[in-house]
C-alpha positions as a Python dict, from the first residue, in 0.01 Angstrom:
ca = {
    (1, 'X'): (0, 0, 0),
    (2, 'X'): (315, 206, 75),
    (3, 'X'): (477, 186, -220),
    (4, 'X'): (154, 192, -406),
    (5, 'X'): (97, 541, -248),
    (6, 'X'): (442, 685, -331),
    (7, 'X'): (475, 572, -685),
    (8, 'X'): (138, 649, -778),
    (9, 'X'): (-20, 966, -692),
    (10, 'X'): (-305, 793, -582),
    (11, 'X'): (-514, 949, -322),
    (12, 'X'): (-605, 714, 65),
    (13, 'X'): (-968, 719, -47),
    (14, 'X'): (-836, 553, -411),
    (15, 'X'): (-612, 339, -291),
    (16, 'X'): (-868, 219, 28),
    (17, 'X'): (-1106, 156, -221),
    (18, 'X'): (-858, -63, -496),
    (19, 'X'): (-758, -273, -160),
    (20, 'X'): (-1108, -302, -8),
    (21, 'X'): (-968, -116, 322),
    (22, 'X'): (-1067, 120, 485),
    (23, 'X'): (-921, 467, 469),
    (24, 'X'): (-873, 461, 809),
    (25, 'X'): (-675, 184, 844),
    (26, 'X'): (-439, 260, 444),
    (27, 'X'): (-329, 603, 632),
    (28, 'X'): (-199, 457, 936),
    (29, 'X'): (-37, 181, 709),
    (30, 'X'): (137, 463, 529),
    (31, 'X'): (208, 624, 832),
    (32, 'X'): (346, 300, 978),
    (33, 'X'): (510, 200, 684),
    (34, 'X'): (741, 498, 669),
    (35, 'X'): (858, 535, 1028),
    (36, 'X'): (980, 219, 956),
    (37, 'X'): (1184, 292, 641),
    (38, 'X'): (1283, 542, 804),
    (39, 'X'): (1456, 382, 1116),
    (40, 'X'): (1590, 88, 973),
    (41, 'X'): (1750, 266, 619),
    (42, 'X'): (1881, 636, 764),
    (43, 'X'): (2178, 402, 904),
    (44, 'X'): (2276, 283, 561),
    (45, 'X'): (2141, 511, 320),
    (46, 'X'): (2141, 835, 425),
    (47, 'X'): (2429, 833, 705),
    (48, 'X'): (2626, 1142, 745),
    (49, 'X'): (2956, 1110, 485),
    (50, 'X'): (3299, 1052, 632),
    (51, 'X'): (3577, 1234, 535),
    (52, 'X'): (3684, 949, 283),
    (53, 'X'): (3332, 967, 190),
    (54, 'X'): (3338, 1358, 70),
    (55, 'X'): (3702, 1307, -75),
    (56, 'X'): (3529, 1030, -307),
    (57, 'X'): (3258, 1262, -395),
    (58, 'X'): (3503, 1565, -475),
    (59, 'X'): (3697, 1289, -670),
    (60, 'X'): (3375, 1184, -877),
    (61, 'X'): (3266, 1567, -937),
    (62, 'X'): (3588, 1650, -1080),
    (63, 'X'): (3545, 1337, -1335),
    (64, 'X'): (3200, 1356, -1454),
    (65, 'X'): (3169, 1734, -1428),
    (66, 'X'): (3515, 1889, -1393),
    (67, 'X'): (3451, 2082, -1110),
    (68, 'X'): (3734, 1922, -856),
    (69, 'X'): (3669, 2003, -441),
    (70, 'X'): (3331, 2003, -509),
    (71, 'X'): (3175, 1799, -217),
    (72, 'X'): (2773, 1820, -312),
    (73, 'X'): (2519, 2051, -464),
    (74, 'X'): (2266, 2196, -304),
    (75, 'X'): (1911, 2347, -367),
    (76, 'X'): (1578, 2329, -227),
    (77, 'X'): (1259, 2173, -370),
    (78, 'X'): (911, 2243, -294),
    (79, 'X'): (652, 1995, -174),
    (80, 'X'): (308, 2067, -261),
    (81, 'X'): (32, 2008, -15),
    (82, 'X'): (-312, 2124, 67),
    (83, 'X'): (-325, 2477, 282),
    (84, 'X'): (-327, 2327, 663),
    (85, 'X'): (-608, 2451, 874),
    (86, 'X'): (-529, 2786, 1068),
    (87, 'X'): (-160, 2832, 924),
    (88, 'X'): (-216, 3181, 716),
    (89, 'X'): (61, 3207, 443),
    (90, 'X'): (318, 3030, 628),
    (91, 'X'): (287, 2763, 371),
    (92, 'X'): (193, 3025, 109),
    (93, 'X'): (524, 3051, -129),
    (94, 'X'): (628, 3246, -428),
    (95, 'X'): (430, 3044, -694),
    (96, 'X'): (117, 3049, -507),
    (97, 'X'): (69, 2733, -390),
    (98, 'X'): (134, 2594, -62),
    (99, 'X'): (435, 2383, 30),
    (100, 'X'): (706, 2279, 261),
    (101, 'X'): (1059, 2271, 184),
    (102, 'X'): (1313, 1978, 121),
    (103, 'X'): (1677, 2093, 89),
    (104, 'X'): (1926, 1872, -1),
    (105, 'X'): (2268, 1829, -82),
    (106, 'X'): (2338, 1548, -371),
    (107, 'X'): (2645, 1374, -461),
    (108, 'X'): (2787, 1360, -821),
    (109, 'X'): (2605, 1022, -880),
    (110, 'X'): (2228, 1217, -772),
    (111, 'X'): (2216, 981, -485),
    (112, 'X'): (2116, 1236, -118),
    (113, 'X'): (2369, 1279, 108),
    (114, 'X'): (2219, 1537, 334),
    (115, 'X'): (1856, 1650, 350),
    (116, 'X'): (1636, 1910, 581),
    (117, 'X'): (1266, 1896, 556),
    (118, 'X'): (983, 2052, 628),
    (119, 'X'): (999, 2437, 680),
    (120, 'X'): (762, 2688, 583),
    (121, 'X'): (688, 2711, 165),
    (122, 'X'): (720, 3120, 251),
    (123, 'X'): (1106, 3033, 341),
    (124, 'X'): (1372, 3118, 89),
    (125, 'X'): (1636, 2870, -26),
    (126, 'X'): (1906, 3114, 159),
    (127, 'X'): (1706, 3165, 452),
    (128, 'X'): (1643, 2747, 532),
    (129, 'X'): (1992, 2675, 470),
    (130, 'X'): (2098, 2920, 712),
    (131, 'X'): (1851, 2834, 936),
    (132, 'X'): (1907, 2420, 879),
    (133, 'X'): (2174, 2229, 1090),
    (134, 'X'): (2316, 2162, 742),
    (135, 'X'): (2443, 2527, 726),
    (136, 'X'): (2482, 2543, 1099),
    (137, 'X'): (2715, 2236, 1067),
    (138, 'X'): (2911, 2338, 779),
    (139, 'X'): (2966, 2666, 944),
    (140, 'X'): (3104, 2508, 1243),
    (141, 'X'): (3310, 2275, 1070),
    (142, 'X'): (3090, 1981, 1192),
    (143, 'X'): (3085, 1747, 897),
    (144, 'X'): (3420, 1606, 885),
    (145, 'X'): (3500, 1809, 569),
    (146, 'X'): (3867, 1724, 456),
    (147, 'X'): (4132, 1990, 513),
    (148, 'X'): (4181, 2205, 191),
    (149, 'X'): (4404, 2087, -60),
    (150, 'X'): (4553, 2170, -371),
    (151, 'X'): (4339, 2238, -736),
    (152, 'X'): (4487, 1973, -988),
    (153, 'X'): (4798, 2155, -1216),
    (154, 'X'): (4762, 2468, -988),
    (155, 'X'): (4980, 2475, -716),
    (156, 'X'): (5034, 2834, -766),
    (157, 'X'): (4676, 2903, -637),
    (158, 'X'): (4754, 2729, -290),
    (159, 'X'): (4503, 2494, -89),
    (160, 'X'): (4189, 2566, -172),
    (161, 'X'): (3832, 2445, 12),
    (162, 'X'): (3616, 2160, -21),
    (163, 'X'): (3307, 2333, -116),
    (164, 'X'): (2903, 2270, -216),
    (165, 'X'): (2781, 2453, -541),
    (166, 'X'): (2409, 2622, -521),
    (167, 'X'): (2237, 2869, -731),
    (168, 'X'): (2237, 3288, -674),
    (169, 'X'): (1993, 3184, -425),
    (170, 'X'): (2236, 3096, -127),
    (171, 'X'): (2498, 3287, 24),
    (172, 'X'): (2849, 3266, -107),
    (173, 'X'): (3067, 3134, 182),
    (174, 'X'): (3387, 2939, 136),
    (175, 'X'): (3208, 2630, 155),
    (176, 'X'): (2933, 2770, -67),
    (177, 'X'): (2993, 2871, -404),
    (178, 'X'): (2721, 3045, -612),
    (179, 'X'): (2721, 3208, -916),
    (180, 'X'): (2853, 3565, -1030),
    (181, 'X'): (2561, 3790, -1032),
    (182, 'X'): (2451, 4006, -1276),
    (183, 'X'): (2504, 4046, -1665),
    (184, 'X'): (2773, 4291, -1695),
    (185, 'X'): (3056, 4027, -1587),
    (186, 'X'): (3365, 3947, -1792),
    (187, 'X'): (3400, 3628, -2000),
    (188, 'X'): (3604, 3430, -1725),
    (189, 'X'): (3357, 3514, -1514),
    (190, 'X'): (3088, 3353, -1756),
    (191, 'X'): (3287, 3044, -1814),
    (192, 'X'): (3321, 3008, -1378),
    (193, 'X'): (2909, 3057, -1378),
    (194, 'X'): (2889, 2760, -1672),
    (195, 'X'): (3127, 2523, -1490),
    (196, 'X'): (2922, 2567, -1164),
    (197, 'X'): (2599, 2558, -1330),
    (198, 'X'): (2737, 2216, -1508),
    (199, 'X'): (2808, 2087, -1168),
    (200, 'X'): (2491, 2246, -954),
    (201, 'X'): (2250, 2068, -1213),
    (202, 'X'): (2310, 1704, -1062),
    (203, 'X'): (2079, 1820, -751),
    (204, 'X'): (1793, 1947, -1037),
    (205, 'X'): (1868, 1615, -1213),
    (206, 'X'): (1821, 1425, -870),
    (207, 'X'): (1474, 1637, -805),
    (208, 'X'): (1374, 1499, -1164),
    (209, 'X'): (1443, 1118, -1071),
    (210, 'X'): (1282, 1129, -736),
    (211, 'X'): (947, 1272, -857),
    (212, 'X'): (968, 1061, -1140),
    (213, 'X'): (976, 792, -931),
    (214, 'X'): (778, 914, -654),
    (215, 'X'): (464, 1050, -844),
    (216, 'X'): (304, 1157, -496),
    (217, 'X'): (570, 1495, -540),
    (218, 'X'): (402, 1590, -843),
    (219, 'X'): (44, 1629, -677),
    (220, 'X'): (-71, 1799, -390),
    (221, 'X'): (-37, 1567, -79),
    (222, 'X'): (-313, 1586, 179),
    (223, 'X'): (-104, 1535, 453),
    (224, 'X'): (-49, 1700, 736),
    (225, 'X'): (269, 1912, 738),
    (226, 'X'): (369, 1715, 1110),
    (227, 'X'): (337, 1386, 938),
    (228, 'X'): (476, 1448, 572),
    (229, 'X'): (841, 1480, 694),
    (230, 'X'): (836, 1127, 705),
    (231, 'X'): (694, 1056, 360),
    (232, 'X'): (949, 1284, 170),
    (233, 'X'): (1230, 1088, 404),
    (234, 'X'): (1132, 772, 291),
    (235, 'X'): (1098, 865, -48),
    (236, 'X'): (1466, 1017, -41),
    (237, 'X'): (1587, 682, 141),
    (238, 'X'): (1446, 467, -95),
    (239, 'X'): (1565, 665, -385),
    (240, 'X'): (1853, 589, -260),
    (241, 'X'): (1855, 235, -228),
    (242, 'X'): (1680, 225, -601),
    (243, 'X'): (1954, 380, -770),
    (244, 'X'): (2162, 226, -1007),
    (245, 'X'): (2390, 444, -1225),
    (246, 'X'): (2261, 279, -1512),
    (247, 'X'): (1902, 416, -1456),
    (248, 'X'): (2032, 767, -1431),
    (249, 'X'): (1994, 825, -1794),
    (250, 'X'): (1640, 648, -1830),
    (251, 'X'): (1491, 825, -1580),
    (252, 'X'): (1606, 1146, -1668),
    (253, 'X'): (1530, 1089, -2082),
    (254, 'X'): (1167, 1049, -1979),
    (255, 'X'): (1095, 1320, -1757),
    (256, 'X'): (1143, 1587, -1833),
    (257, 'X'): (1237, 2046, 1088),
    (258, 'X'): (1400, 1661, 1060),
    (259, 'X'): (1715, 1622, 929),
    (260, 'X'): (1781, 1242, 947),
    (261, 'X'): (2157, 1192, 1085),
    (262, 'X'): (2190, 1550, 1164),
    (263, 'X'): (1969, 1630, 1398),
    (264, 'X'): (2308, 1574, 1663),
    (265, 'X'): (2490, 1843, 1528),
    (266, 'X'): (2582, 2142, 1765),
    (267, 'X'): (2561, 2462, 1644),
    (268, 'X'): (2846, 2609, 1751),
    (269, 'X'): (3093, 2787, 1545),
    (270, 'X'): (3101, 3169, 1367),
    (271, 'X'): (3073, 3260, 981),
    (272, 'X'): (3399, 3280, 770),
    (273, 'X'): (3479, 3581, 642),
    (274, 'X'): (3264, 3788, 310),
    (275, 'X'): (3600, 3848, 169),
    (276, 'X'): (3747, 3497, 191),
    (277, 'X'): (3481, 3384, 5),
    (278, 'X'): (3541, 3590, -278),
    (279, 'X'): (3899, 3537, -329),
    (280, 'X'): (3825, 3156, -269),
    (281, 'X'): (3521, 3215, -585),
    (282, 'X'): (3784, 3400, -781),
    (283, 'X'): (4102, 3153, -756),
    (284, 'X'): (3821, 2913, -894),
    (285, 'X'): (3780, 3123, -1178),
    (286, 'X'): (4144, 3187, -1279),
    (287, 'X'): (4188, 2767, -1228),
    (288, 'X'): (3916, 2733, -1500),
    (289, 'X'): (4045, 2977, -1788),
    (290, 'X'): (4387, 2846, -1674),
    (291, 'X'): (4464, 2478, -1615),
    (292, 'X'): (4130, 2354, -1560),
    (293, 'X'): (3990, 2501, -1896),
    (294, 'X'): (3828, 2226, -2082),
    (295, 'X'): (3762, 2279, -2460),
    (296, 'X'): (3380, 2285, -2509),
    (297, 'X'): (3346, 2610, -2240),
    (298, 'X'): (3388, 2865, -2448),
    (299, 'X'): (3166, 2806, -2702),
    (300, 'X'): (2926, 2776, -2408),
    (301, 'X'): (2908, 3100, -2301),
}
């Protein structure tokens, strides 16, 4: 009934009806049924990376998408429901419709590494992330992020940081890199917003494959917002247990406050300097006109 539930869209009162239950006793199957993917899986398939862990992901990001100490990418997704009862426009976000939040970081193989659900549809990518224990953690240098080392070929640059890639959305931290803004930037600076763009769109392509997948994130789920944390968990968990790098392709050709293992973190810790940040953003640029260029980029931007 579960999986039923998740893959198909389906609504309790269809689904009750196609098993010759009653709706009573499908939701507290689903409810069930997801605390305990939940509890047994978050061990195995959504545990917190080690710092071997993020060195393989940096290692597989500057393979497939030449972007090298580039631990995850990050972005937010929202999950449509039905307005709760008495909750004014807390839910209400900028397209309209009501929603809560799931912010993840994804590995170069779209697989989760580290999600936050459930905050207010009203919230802005930015402001959950700063408010998550994701960005808490990161900040205090709570994730077992290896030391900096040096870009491949560049030595002249000196160590440089692991970091996550996001949109213009989230800050730009040394840990965080986002995109240039405006149009008025130089052509280096175009060819630094293409190779993070190239890298930031495995979290999109991730997005894609879960809702794919899990047809219940296309619709509006008549859940409460207290009980869908678990739902979007379990769908996250078992896309991760589903995913096979040979379905990547398939899946993506025809489709067009919980925090799993990190609700332990402290928040301790203080931001890293505004400026450090940009010189960390523009060493990346001068690496990729230099001797990370690759030889499709410029006819890119």
């Amino acid at each position: 009934v579960n999986l039923k539930y998740l893959a198909s869209g389906n609504s309790v009162r269809t689904l009750a009806f196609h098993y010759r239950m009653g709706e009573s006793t499908v939701a507290k199957a689903i409810k069930d049924t997801c605390a305990a993917i939940n509890r047994r899986m978050m061990d195995t398939h959504l545990a917190r990376p080690t710092e071997q862990e993020w060195r393989n992901i940096a290692s597989k990001f500057s393979t497939r998408w030449n972007f090298p100490n580039c631990i995850g990418a990050i972005d937010g997704k929202h999950i449509l429901l039905f307005a709760p009862p008495h909750s004014g426009s807390l839910y209400f976000n900028y397209k309209k419709t009501f929603s809560v939040v799931l912010l993840a970081v994804v590995d170069a193989e779209y697989r989760f590494r580290l999600v936050h659900i459930g905050e207010y549809g009203r919230s802005s990518d930015g402001g959950v992330f700063a408010g998550s224990a994701i960005g808490q953690a990161l900040d205090a240098k709570k994730l077992e992020v290896p030391d900096d080392q040096q870009l491949p070929g560049a030595e002249h640059l000196g160590n440089m940081p692991f970091t996550i890639v996001g949109d213009a959305a989230f800050p730009l931290k040394t840990y965080v890199m986002r995109p240039y803004p405006g149009r008025d930037i130089s052509t280096q600076q175009r060819i630094f917003n293409y190779r993070l763009s190239r890298a930031r769109n495995v979290v999109e392509n991730a997005f894609i494959i879960l809702s794919s997948r899990w047809r219940i994130l296309h619709s509006r789920i008549n859940i409460h917002p207290d009980k869908i944390n678990s739902l979007i968990l379990s769908a996250c968990l078992l896309h991760n247990f589903l995913l096979k790098p040979m379905e990547v392709e398939r899946w993506l050709n025809t489709s067009a406050p919980t925090t799993g293992s990190m609700e332990s973190i402290s928040t301790a810790g203080g931001p890293r300097g505004a400026r450090e940040a940009y010189t960390v953003r523009d060493k990346f640029c001068s690496f990729f006109n230099s001797e990370g260029h690759v030889s499709w980029q410029n006819e890119m931007v």
